[in-house]
Every structure is written in C-alpha cells, then in structure tokens.
N, C-alpha and C positions, 0 to 999 in steps of 0.2 A: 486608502488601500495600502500604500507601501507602510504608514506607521501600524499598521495592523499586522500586517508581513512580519515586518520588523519582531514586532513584539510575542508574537508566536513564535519565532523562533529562538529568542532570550527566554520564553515561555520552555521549550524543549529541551533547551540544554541546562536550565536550571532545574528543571524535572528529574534531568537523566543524573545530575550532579548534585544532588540534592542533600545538606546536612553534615552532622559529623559520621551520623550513622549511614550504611548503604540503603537505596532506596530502587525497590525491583518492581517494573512496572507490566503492565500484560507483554505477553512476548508478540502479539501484534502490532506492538509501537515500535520495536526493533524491525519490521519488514516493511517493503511500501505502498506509499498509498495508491488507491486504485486509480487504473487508466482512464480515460474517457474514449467510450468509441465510436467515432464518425461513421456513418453509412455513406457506402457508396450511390454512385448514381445511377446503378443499372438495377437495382431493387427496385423496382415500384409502388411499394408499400414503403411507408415512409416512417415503418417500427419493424423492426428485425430482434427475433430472441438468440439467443446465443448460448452456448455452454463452456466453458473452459476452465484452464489448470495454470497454476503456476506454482515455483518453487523460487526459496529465498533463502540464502543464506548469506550471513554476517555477523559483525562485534556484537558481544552484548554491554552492560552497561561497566563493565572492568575487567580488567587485564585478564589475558588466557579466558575471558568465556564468550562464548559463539551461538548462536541460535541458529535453527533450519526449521524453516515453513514449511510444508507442501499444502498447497489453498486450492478448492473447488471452488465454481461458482457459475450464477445463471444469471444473465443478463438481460433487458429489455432497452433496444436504444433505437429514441426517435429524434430522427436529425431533420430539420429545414433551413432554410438559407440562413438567416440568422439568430436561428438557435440549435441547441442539441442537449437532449434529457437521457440520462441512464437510470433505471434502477435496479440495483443486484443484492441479489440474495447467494450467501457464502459459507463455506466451513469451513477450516481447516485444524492439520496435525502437525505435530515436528517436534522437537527438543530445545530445550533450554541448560546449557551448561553452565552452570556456577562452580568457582572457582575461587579460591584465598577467602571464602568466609569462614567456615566450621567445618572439619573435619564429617563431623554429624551430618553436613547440610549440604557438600560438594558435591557435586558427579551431575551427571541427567535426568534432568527432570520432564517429563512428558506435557505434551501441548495437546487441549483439545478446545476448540473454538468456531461459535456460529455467531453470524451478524448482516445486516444490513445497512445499502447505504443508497443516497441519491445523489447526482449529482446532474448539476444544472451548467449550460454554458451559453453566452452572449459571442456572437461576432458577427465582424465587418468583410462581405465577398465583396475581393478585389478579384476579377476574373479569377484564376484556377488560386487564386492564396485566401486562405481564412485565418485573419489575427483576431483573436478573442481573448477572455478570462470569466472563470467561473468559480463555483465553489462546489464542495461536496461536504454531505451531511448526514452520519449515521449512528448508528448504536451495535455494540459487541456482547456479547458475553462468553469467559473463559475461565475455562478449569480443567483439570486434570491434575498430574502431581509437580506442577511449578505454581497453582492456583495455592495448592497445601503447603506446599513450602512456603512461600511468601506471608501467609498464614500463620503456620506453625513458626516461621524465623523471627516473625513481628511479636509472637506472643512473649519469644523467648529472650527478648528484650535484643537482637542479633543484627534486627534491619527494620526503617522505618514502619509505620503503621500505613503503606499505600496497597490493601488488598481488596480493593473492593472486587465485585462479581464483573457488573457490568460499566462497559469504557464506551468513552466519546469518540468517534469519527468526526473531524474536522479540518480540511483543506480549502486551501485555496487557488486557483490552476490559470495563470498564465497558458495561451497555447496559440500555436502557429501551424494549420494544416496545408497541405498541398495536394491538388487533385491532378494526380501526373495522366489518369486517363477515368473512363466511367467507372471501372472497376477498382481502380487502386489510390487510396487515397493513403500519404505519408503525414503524421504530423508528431511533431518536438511538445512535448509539456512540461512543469517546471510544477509540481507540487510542493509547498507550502505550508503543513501544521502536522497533524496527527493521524495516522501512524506513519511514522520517517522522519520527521522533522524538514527535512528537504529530499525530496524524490524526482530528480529530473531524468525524463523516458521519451522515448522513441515506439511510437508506434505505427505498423502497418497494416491499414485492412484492404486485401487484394480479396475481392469476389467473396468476400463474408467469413473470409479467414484471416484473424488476427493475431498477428504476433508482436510479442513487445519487450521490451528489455527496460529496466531502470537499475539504471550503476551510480555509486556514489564513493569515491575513491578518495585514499588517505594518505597520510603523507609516508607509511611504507609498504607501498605500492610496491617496492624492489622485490620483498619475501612475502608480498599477501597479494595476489591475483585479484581477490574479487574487491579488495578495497573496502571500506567501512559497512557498503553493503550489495549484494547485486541481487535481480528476480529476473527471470525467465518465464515468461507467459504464453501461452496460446488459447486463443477463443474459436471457435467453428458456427457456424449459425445453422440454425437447427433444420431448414430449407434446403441447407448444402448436403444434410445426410438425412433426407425424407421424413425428419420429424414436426 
C-alpha cells in the first residue's frame, strides 16, 4: 500500500508537470477529493442519504492561474462497525484561469462537470476510536469552455494533447474517526491519488449534519490564505429536513 501511495503521487506531479509543452488537465483534479461519511449512532437505519455543497478554490497548474469549484452532490452512506460504503452522485461549475499561454487563450474559462464515485472503508473499533483505510473509485465527465480550450490549445500545437471528455476518480484514504457522543462523530482523512493529489480533511457529522474542510497549504502561505488548495463543504441528510 505505501508503494502504491508513493507512486500515485510521482504519478500526479508528473501529470501536473508534464513535458516541454503545458499539459491542462480536467479542473476537477485541481479540487479535492471526496470525504467519506460515517454515520452516527443515533440513526437506526444503518444507510442515511444526504444532500450537499461545496466550494474550492486554488493554484492551477502555473503561475498567476487559480481555479473555483462550486460542487453539488447526493450521497447514500451505510456505515457498521467495521465497515463504511458511500456512493455519490455530483455536478458541478466554476472557472478555470489561464494565464502566460496565448494572448488568444488567457482569461476564464468556464467549468461544467457531472460524475460519480464509490467509496468503500475497512476498520478496527477500539471503544469510541475507528483506525481504518480505504479507497474510492469513480468516473467524471467535463466540458464547458476550459473543455474547448484545452481542445482548441492542443490542436493549435500550444499545450499537450491531454483533452479527453471523460477522467478517472481514484483515491486512497487513510482515516481516524472518533465518536465523542451518539450524535457526533469527528474523523481526520488523508486522501491519496485523484482529483488533489493529496487531500487531508477534517470532518464532522453531528446529527446528520456534515461539515468538512480539506486545506493543503504552500510554502507562501504569508500572501496566499487558502494555500495550494482549500474546500468548504456541508452535507444535510435528507430525514433532518423531512425528505
């Protein structure tokens, strides 16, 4: 598992650094990847659906350019003692800003993107702590006008030929949860492959409301707040608001 780690993320940064020529990849690889959600113990059902949103913003793959997500999504998560299954279905919009290529090719280019994804987890209850690891596994598809630029930029000889339609979802998740009471469970995750390269998050679900943060911070952190990348998330289950 760790040489697999390892290599996925030599895999990502050669992705992102790729060639003589610039190489622009979906703008979902620039945001992170998705959370896993533990259910609490006051649910009696032991699958909860979910609705939620987040927004992301960060670098993109060269100097002066920046991408912003904002992601919907619907989740189905069934947790027991030593296991826990997600699967989510997602869209989202935002921009992509290129920068230092072509006068012709700069400025904002628009995000439009739907996909799926599962993800499965293994662990060990030690009274209220759960250490586990798992993986997640899906499929994207995206376009709009950063879909055509990368398109039109490849044709025009300007930036690699990496435009396809549809991109892999593929992580792998270290995690450490803690059940501070029935209702609220706390747990740290450490994402591993595709989309983010490395994504480590915090997340809480108190009574079927989930919030979560994934920050990944760079070394000028002095004049850049959110750091190479940050997302802001919240989930609600659909029980908590009579659906």
């Amino acid at each position: 598992m760790k040489h697999l780690i390892a290599l996925l993320i030599i895999i990502f940064i050669s992705i992102m650094q790729h060639g003589c020529l610039r190489t622009y990849y979906p703008a979902e690889y620039y945001s992170s990847a998705p959370v896993m959600v533990s259910e609490t113990n006051n649910n009696l059902d032991i699958s909860s659906n979910y609705l939620g949103a987040d927004y992301t913003i960060g670098k993109g793959s060269y100097e002066n350019e920046t991408v912003q997500l904002m992601r919907v999504n619907y989740l189905i998560a069934n947790t027991q003692d030593h296991t826990n299954f997600n699967l989510e279905g997602f869209g989202y919009t935002g921009n992509y800003k290129v920068s230092g290529l072509d006068v012709n090719y700069d400025g904002d280019k628009t995000v439009i993107g739907l996909g799926t994804d599962f993800k499965f987890n293994v662990n060990f209850k030690f009274d209220k702590f759960k250490p586990g690891a798992g993986m997640n596994f899906g499929l994207g598809v995206e376009f709009g006008e950063y879909y055509e630029f990368r398109k039109n930029a490849a044709d025009a000889g300007l930036i690699s030929e990496e435009n396809n339609l549809v991109f892999l979802i593929l992580s792998f998740t270290p995690t450490l949860s803690y059940e501070f009471s029935e209702s609220t469970v706390l747990s740290a995750q450490f994402n591993v492959g595709l989309p983010g390269g490395v994504s480590p998050s915090i997340v809480l679900n108190h009574n079927r409301f989930v919030y979560w943060i994934t920050w990944l911070p760079d070394d000028n952190i002095s004049t850049n707040n959110y750091g190479q990348r940050i997302t802001f998330g919240i989930m609600v289950g659909l029980n908590n608001i009579n659906l």
